[in-house]
C-alpha positions as CSV (number, residue, x, y, z in Angstrom):
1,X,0.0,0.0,0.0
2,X,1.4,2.9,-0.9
3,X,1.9,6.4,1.5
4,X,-1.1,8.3,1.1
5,X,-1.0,12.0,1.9
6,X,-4.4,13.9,2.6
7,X,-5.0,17.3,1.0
8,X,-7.9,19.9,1.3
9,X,-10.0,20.5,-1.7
10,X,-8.9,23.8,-3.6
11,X,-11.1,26.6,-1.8
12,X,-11.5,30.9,-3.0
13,X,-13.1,33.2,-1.2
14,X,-16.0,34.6,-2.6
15,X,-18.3,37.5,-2.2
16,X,-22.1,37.1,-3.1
17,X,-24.9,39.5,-3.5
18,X,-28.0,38.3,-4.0
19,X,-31.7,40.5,-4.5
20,X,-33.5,41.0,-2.2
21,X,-36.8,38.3,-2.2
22,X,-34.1,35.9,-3.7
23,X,-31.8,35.7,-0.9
24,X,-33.2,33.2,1.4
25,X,-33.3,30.5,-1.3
26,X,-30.3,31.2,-2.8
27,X,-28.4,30.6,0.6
28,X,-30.4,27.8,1.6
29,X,-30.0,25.7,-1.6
30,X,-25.8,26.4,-0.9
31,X,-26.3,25.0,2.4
32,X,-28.1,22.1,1.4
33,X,-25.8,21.3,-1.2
34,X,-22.8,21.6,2.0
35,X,-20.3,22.8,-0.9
36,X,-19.7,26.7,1.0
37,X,-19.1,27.5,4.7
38,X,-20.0,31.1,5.5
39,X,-18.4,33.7,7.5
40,X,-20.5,36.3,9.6
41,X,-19.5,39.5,8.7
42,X,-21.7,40.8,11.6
43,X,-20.1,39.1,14.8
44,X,-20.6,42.1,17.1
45,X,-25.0,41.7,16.1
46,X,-26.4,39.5,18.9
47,X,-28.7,36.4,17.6
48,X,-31.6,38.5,18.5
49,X,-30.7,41.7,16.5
50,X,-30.5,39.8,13.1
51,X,-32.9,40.2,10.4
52,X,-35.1,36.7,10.2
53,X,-35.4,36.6,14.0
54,X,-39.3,36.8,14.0
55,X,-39.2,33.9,10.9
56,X,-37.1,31.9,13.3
57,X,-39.4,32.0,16.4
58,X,-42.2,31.1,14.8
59,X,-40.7,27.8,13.3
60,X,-39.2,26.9,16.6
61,X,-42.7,27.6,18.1
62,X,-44.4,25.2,15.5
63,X,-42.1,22.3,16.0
64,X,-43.0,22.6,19.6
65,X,-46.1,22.6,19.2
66,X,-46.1,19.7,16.6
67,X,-44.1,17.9,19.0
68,X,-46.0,18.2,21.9
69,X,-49.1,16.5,19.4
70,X,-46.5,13.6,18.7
71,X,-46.3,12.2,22.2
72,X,-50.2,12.4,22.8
């Protein structure tokens, strides 16, 4: 067996900007695909300052909801 050495994949740094109304899908389909990592370029904004805070809440809401049906 010959010596095998490991390498990382080639990687850039990129830059995107995407339309408003389009943005949301855009990033989601790159993190479903698991091809990107992304950097926050707003570390100092708390989790609660961000823009999609009120989107988020709900969804965690519904699945605790919806999982409080599951076990009855």
């Amino acid at each position: 067996v010959g010596e095998m050495v490991f390498r990382s994949e080639e990687m850039c740094l990129a830059q995107l900007f995407l339309q408003s109304g389009s943005e949301y899908d855009c990033i989601s389909e790159l993190g479903e695909l698991g091809l990107v990592e992304f950097r926050d370029l707003n570390p100092s904004v708390s989790s609660f300052q961000r823009r999609f805070v009120s989107e988020i809440k709900r969804c965690e809401e519904m699945e605790r909801i919806l999982g409080k049906r599951a076990f009855h």
